[in-house]
C-alpha distance (Angstrom), angle and dihedral (degrees) to the residues before:
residue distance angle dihedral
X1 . . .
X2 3.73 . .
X3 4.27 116.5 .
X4 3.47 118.8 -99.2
X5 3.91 87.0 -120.4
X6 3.32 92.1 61.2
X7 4.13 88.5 53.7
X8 3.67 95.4 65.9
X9 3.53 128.7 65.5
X10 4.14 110.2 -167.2
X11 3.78 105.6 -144.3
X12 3.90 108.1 167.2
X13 3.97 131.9 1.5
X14 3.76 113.3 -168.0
X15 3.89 115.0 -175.6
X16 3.90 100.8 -139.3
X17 3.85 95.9 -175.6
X18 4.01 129.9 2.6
X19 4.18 92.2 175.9
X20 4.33 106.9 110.9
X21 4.07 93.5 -9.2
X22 3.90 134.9 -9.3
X23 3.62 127.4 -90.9
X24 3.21 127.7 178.9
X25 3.69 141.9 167.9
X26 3.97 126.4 -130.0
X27 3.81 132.8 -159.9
X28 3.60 114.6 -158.1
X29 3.90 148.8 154.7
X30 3.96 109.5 -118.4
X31 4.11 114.1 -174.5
X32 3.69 108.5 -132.5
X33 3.68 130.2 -136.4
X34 3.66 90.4 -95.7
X35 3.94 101.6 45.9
X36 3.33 109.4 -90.3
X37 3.72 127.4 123.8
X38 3.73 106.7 -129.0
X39 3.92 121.1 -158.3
X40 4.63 105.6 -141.5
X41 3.31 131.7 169.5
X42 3.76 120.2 -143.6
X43 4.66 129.2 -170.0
X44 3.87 97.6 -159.4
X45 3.77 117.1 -172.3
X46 4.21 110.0 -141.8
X47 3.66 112.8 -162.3
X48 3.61 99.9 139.6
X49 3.76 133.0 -106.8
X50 3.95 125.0 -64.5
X51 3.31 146.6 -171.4
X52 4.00 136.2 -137.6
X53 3.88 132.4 -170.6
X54 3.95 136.1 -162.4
X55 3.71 113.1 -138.9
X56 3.97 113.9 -152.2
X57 3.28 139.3 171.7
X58 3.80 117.6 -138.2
X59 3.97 93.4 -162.1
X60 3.61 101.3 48.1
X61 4.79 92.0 33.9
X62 3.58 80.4 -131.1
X63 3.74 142.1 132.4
X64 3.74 144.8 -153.9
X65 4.06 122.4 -133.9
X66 3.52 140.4 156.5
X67 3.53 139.5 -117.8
X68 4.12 121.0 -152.9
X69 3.52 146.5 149.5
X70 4.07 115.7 -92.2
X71 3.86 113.5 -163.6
X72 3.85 92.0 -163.8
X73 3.86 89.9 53.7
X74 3.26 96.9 41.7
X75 4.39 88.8 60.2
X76 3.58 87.3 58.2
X77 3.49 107.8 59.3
X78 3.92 109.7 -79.8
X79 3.64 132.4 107.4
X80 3.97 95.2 -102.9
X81 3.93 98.2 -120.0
X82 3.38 108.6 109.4
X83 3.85 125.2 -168.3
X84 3.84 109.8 -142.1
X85 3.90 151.2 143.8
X86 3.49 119.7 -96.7
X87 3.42 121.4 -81.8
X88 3.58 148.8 151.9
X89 4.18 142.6 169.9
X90 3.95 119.0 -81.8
X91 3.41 92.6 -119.8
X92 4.13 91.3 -167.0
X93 3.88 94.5 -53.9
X94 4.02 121.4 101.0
X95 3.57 120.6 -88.7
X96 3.56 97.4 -107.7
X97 3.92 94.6 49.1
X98 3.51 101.1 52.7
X99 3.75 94.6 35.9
X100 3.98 91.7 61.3
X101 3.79 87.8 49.3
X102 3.49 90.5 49.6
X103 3.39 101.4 51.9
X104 3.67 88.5 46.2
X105 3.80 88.1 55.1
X106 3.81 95.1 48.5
X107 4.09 106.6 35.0
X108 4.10 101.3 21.0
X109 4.25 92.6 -122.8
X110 3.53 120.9 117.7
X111 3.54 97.5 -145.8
X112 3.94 132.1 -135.7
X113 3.77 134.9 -147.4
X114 3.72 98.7 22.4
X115 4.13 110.9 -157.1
X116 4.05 121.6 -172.7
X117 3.88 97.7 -139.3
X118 3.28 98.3 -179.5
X119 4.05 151.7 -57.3
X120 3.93 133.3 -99.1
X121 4.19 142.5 179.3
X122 4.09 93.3 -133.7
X123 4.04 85.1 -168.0
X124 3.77 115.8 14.8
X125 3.81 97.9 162.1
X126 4.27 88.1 72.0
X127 3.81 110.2 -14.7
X128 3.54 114.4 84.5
X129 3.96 97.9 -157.5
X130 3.27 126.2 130.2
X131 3.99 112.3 -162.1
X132 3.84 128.1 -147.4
X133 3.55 110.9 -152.8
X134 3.84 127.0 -161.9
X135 3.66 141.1 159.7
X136 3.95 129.3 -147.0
X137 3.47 144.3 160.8
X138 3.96 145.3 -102.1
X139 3.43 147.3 167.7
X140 4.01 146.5 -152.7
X141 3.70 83.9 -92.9
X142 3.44 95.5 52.0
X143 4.01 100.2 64.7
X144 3.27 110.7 110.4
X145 3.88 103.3 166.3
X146 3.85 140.0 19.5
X147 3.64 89.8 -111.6
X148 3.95 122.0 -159.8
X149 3.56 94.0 146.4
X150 3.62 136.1 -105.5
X151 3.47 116.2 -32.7
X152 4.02 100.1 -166.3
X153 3.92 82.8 60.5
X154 3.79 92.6 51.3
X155 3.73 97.3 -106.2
X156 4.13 119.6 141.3
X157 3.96 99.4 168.7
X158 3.73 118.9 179.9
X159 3.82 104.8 -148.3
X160 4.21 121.3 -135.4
X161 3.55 143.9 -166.4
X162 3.34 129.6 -169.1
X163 4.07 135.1 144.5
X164 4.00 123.2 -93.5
X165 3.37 92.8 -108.2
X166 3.89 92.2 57.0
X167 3.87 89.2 41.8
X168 3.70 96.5 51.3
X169 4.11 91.7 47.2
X170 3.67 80.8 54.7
X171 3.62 96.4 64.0
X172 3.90 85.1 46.9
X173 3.49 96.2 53.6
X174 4.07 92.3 42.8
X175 3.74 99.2 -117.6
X176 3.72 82.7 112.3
X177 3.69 110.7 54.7
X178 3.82 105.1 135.0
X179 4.02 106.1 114.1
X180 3.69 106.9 -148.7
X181 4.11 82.3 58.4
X182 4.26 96.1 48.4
X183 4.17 87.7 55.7
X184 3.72 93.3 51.8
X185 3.56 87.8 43.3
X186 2.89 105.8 43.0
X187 4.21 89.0 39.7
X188 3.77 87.7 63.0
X189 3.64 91.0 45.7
X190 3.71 94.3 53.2
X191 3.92 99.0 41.4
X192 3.76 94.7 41.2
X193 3.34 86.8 -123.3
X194 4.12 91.5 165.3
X195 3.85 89.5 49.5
X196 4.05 110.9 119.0
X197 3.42 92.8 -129.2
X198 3.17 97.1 53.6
């Protein structure tokens, strides 16, 4: 079986805009399945990789999201104010650092018992991120902060609780349509991960 590196043959990169992230678009020669080298032409959107965590809290079966506007969203059609988990870009530190800082910037809980879950490409036709995905938990006594984000960076989060239950009927009912949030929601749903026993 030959190596995919050896299936792709990079023949121009053009940077078409280096303003808030990098995209760029590549020609190159890719040798298909059945022999033949193919000539494609591919925009892909570097912004680095990033991580996002659900807070829950066992005792109470509930959960802690938040909502915000999304310019991107908003262009196609939806309101803009998107209800999600926190999340952030690495920015050179490890996923699990900067995600417990960034959930402390965004919802105001410093959060306990921090699990990697798992890791995802949200967009792998043109975004080059590569998400890390964990879950962790909090409680009252663990808010430290209002939250809302970091205002120098543009961010004005409103911060939410709710249970599962409500949280999963969300996604149901389309008020919750961001994807990084469904997987860790519906992760916790599916491993019991708010069960007492666990």
């Amino acid at each position: 079986m030959i190596a995919t590196k050896d299936r792709v043959r990079i023949l121009e990169t053009r940077v078409l805009s280096d303003d808030w992230y990098l995209l760029k678009k590549t020609t190159f020669d890719f040798l298909r399945r059945d022999g033949v080298w193919q000539r494609q032409s591919r925009e892909t959107y570097d912004r680095g990789d990033g991580a996002t965590i659900l807070l829950f809290n066992r005792q109470a079966q509930k959960v802690v999201l938040t909502r915000q506007f999304r310019f991107p969203v908003f262009v196609n059609g939806h309101d803009g104010m998107l209800i999600e988990a926190a999340a952030g870009l690495l920015d050179n530190a490890s996923p699990e650092e900067r995600i417990r800082a960034e959930a402390e910037e965004e919802t105001g809980y410093r959060v306990q018992n921090v699990q990697k879950v798992f890791e995802a490409y949200m967009s792998p036709g043109s975004v080059t991120e590569k998400l890390h995905f964990f879950v962790g938990e909090y409680t009252a006594g663990n808010r430290v902060s209002e939250g809302g984000g970091v205002v120098a960076e543009g961010e004005d989060l409103e911060v939410i609780e709710m249970s599962l239950a409500d949280a999963l009927h969300a996604i149901r009912q389309g008020i919750i349509v961001d994807a990084k949030t469904i997987m860790l929601l519906q992760f916790v749903a599916l491993n019991r991960t708010l069960e007492n026993n666990q």
